[in-house]
C-alpha positions in Angstrom: 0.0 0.0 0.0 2.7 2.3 1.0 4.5 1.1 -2.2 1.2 2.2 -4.4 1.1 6.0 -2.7 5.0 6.5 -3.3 4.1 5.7 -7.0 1.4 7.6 -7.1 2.9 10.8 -5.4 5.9 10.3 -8.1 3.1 10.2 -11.0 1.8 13.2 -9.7 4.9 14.8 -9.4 5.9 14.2 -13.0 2.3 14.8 -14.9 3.0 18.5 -12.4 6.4 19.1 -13.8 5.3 18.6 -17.2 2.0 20.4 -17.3 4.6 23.6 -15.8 7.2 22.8 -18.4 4.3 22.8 -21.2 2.7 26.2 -20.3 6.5 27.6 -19.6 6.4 26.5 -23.5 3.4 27.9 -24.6 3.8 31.2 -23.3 6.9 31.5 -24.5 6.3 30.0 -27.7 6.8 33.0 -29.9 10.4 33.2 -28.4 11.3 29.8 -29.4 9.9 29.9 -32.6 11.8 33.0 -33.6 15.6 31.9 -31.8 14.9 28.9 -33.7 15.2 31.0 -37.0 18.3 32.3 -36.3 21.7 29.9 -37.6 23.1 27.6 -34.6 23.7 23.7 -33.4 20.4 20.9 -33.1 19.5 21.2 -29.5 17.6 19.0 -27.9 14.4 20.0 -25.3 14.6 21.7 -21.6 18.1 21.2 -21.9 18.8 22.5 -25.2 22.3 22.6 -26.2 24.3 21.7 -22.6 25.3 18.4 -23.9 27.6 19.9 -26.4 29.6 21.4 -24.1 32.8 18.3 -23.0 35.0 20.6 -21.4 35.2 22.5 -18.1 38.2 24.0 -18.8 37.5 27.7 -19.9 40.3 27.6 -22.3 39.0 24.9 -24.1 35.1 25.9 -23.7 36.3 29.1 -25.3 37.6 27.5 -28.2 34.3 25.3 -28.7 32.7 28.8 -28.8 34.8 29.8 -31.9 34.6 26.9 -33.4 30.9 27.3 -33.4 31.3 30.9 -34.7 33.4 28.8 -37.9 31.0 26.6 -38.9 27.9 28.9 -38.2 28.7 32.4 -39.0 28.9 35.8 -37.1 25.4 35.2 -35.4 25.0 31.8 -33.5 22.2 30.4 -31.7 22.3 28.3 -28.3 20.1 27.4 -26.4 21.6 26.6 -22.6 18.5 25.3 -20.7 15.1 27.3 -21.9 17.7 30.2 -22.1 18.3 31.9 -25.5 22.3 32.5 -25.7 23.4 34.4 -29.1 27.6 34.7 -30.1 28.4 37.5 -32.1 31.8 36.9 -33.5 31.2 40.3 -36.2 33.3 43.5 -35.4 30.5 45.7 -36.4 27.7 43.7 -34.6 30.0 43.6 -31.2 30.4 47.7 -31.6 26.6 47.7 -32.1 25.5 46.0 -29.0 28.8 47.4 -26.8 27.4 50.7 -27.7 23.8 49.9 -27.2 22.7 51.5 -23.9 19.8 49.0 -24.0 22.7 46.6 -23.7 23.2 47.6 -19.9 23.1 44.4 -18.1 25.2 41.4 -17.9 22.0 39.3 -16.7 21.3 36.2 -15.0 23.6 33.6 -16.6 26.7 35.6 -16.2 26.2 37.4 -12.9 24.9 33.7 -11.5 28.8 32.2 -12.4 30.7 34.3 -10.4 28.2 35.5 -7.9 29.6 33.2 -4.9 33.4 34.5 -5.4 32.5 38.0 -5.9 29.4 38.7 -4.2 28.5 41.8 -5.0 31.3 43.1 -6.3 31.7 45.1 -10.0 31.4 41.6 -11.3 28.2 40.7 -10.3 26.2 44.1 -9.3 24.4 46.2 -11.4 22.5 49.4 -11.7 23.0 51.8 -8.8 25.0 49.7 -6.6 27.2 48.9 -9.2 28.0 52.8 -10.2 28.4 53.5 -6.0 31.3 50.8 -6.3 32.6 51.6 -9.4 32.9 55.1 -7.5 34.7 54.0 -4.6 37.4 51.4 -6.6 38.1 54.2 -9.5 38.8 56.6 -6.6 41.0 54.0 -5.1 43.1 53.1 -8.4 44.4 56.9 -9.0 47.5 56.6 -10.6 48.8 58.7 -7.8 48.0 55.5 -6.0 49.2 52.8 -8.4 52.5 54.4 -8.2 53.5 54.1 -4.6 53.1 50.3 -5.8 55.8 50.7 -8.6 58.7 48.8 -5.8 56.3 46.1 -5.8 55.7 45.8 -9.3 59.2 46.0 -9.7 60.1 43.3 -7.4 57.8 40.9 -9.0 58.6 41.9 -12.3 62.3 40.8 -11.4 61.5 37.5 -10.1 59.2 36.9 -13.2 62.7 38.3 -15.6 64.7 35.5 -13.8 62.3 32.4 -14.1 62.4 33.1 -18.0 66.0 33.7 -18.1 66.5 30.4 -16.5 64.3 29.1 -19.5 65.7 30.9 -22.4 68.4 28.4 -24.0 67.5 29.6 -27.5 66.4 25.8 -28.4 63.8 24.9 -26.7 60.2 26.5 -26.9 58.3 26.9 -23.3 54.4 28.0 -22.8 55.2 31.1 -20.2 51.5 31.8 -19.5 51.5 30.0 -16.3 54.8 32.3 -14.9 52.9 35.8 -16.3 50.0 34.6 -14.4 51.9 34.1 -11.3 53.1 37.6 -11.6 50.3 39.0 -12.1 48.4 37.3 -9.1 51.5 38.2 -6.5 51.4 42.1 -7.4 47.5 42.3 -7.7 47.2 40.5 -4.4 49.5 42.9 -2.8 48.4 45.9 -4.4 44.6 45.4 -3.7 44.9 43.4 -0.1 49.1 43.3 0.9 48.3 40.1 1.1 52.0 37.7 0.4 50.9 35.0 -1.5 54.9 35.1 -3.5 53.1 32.2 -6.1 56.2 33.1 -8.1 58.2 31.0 -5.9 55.7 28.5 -5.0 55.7 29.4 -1.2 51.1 29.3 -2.8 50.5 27.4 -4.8 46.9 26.5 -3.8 46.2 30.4 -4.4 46.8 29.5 -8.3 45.0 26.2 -8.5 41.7 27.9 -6.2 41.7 31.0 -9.2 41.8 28.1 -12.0 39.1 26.4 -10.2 36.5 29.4 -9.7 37.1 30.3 -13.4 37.2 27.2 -14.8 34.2 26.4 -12.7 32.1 29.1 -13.5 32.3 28.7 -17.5 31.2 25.5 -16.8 28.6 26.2 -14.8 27.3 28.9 -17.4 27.0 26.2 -20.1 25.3 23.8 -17.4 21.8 24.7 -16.1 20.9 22.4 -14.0 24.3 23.6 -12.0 22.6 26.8 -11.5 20.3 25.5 -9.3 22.3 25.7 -6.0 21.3 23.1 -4.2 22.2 20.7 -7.0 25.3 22.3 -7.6 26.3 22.2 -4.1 25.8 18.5 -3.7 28.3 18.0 -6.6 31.8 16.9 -6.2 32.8 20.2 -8.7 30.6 22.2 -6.1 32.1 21.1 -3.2 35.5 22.0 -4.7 34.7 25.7 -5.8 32.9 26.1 -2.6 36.0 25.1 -1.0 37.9 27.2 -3.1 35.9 30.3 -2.8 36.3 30.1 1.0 40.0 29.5 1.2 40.5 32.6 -0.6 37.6 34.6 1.1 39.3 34.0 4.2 42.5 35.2 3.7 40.8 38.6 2.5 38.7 38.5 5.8 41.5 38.0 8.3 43.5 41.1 6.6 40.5 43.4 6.7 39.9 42.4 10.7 43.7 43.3 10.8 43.2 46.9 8.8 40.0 47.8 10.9 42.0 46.5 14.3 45.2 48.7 13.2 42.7 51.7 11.8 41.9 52.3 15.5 45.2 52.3 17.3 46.5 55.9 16.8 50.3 54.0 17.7 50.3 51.9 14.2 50.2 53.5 10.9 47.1 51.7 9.6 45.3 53.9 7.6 47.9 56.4 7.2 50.5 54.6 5.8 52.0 55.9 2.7 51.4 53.7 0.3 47.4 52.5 0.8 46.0 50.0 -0.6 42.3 49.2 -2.2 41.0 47.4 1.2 42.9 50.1 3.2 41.0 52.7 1.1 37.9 50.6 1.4 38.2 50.1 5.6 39.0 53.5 5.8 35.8 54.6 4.0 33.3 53.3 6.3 30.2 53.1 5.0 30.8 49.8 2.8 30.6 46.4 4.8 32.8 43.5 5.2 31.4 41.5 2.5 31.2 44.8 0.0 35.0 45.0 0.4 36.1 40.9 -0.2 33.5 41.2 -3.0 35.6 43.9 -4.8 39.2 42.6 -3.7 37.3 39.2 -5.2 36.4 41.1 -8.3 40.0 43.0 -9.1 41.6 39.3 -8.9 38.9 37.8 -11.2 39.3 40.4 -13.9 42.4 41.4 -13.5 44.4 38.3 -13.5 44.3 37.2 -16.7 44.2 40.3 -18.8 46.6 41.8 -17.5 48.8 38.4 -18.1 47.4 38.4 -21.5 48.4 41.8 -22.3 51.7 41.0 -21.5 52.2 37.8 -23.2 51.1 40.1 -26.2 53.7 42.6 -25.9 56.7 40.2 -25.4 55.3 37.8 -28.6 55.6 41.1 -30.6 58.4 42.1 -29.5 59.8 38.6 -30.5 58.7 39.0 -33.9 59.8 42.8 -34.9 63.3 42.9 -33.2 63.6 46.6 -34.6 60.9 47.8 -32.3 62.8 45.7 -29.3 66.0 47.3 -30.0 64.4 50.9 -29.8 62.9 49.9 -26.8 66.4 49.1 -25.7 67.8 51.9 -26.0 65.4 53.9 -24.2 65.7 51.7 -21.1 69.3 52.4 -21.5 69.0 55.9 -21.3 66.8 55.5 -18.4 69.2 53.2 -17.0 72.5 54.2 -18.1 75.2 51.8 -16.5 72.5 50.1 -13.6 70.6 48.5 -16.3 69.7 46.2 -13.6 68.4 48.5 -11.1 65.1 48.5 -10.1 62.5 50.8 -11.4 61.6 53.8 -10.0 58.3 55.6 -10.1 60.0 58.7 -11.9 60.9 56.1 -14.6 58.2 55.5 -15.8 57.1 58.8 -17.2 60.5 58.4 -19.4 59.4 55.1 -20.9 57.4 57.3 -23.8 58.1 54.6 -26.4 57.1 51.6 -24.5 53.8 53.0 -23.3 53.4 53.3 -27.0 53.8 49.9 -27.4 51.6 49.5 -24.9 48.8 51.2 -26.3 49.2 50.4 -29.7 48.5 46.3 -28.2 45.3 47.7 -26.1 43.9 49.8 -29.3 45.0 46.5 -31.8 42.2 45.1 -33.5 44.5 42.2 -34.1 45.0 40.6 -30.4 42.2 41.4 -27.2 43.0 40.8 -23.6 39.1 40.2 -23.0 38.0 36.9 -24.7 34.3 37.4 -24.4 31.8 40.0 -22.8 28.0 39.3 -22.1 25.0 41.4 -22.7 21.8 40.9 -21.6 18.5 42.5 -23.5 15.3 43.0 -22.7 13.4 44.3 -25.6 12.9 43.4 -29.5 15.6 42.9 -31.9 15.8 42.4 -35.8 17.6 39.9 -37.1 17.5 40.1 -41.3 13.7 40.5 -40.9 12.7 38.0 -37.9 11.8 40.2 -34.7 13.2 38.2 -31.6 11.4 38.0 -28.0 14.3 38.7 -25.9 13.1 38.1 -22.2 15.8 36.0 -21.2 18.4 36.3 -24.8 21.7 36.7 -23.3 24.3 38.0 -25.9 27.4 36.0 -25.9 29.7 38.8 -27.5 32.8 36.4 -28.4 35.8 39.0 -29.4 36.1 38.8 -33.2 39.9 39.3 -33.4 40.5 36.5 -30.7 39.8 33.6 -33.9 43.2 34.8 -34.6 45.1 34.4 -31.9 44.6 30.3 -31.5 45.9 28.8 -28.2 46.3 32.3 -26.9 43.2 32.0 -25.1 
């Protein structure tokens, strides 16, 4: 008997389920019908297109994008779940959305990903909250700032110069991604928290792998639906293991903020005052943003900035590599900086002297060859055109994959 009501409470629970998912389809049907025009993969129902997805490597998941983008065109259609997903892989239809103030939000899918690592941080806020932080950070990120971090960015830089001199043998070709990255993470850990994590020299090294978890993790968890539901998510071993990673590095940013706000109020230690402040000190020191506002845009400044600014610089030295007249000018500038202490370190007053390598520099960033931002979403809310189909975009998120990255290969 017992047997008979389990059954029938399951039968019930199913004939529920699918009456909900049919109505969900009805109302929506217009939607459907219309992405269903546009060029893209079969997909299958409810979970449309998540099966086509092998990878949660973000890397890898990236390229499957592009390679999509090949065999479909500029416009692709995916369906993740009941959720409308277009790639734009066009220059002129990525400056047309970018520029699109109706284009304002990031949405659901993409704030969802990184929501647990960055709370509610620049990442994952929007609207007002997300200008009052912008506020505070930009304030925080002067350059007037940035440079009393120049001995730090030098220091790093140095130990980065000697791990690829101790490669270098002229033979032998070696992936130096992995020893930018480490770079990177040591001076934007310092510079936003003065947190040591010295990845460089291994002295961290769960600091690298819980970064390539939470990213790697959270592309995965874009193309998965079902993993957006947290409680399925959570009970996951790949849950457990971002959750885990999240906290590890959560807590090292909580334990130095009690630290700031314990120092801000002895008037013996130099706290707040210290010369050379940085983003949580500025943050402490304002007052009016909480505990979790703060690790949420420490969390964010590590999330964005770890990569690009790693990828920006693995740019600059592949150039370089390949037009050896533009290395040797840059040369000869640092030698007239330098003079005979070529191996100093840099100073702060240096750096207004390096005119042609901030040229370099910006020449890369305005390039329409390499990007140091693989993809950017959108989401919309209103009607689009497509060739002459109008498209219900309640829940379309625009996937706006970087046109010049299909150039650029393993790069990304």
């Amino acid at each position: 008997m017992a047997l008979l009501e389990i059954n029938a409470a399951l039968f019930y629970t199913f004939v529920i389920g699918l009456l909900l998912v049919l109505t969900y389809c009805w109302r929506w049907r217009s939607y459907f019908e219309h992405g269903m025009k546009l060029p893209g993969p079969p997909a299958l129902p409810i979970i449309g297109n998540a099966l086509q997805f092998s990878t949660n490597d973000s890397c890898k998941l990236l390229q499957e994008l592009k390679d999509l983008t090949r065999s479909y065109g500029p416009i692709v259609r995916l369906w993740i779940g009941p959720v409308l997903v277009v790639l734009l892989g066009d220059p002129d239809n990525i400056a047309n959305v970018v520029k699109n103030d109706k284009f304002c939000s990031r949405g659901y899918l993409a704030n969802k990903s990184l929501k647990k690592f960055s709370l509610n941080g620049l990442l994952s806020s929007e609207g007002e909250e997300w200008r009052t932080h912008r506020k505070i950070v930009t304030s925080a990120l002067q350059i007037n700032i940035l440079e009393n971090f120049v001995e730090n960015f030098a220091k790093n830089s140095d130990i980065l110069a000697n791990k690829l001199k101790a490669l270098a043998d002229g033979i032998t070709v070696h992936d130096i991604a992995p020893y930018l990255i480490r770079c990177t993470m040591d001076i934007i850990y310092q510079t936003s928290a003065r947190i040591d994590i010295n990845v460089q020299n291994g002295k961290d090294e769960e600091a690298m792998n819980n970064l390539r978890t939470i990213f790697d993790t959270a592309a995965w968890r874009y193309m998965k639906p079902w993993l957006l539901i947290d409680w399925i998510f959570n009970a996951t071993e790949l849950g457990k293991k971002f959750n885990k990673a999240v906290q590890c590095e959560h807590d090292k940013m909580i334990n130095e903020i009690v630290k700031k706000k314990r120092m801000s109020k002895n008037k013996h230690t130099t706290g707040l005052n210290d010369k050379k402040p940085s983003l949580m000190d500025l943050l402490v020191e304002y007052g009016d943003i909480r505990k979790e506002e703060i690790i949420g845009e420490i969390a964010s400044l590590i999330a964005a900035g770890t990569e690009t600014t790693s990828y920006a610089c693995g740019y600059v030295l592949a150039l370089l590599g390949e037009n050896q007249h533009i290395q040797e000018i840059i040369m000869q500038e640092q030698q007239e900086i330098f003079g005979d202490d070529i191996l100093r370190p840099v100073r702060s007053d240096d750096l207004p002297r390096m005119v042609y390598l901030e040229q370099v520099g910006n020449c890369l960033l305005r390039s329409s060859i390499f990007s140091t931002i693989v993809a950017i979403f959108r989401h919309y809310i209103k009607l689009i055109s497509y060739r002459h189909t109008h498209i219900q975009t309640h829940n379309m998120y625009t996937y706006i994959h970087i046109h010049v990255c299909r150039s650029i290969g393993t790069y990304i």
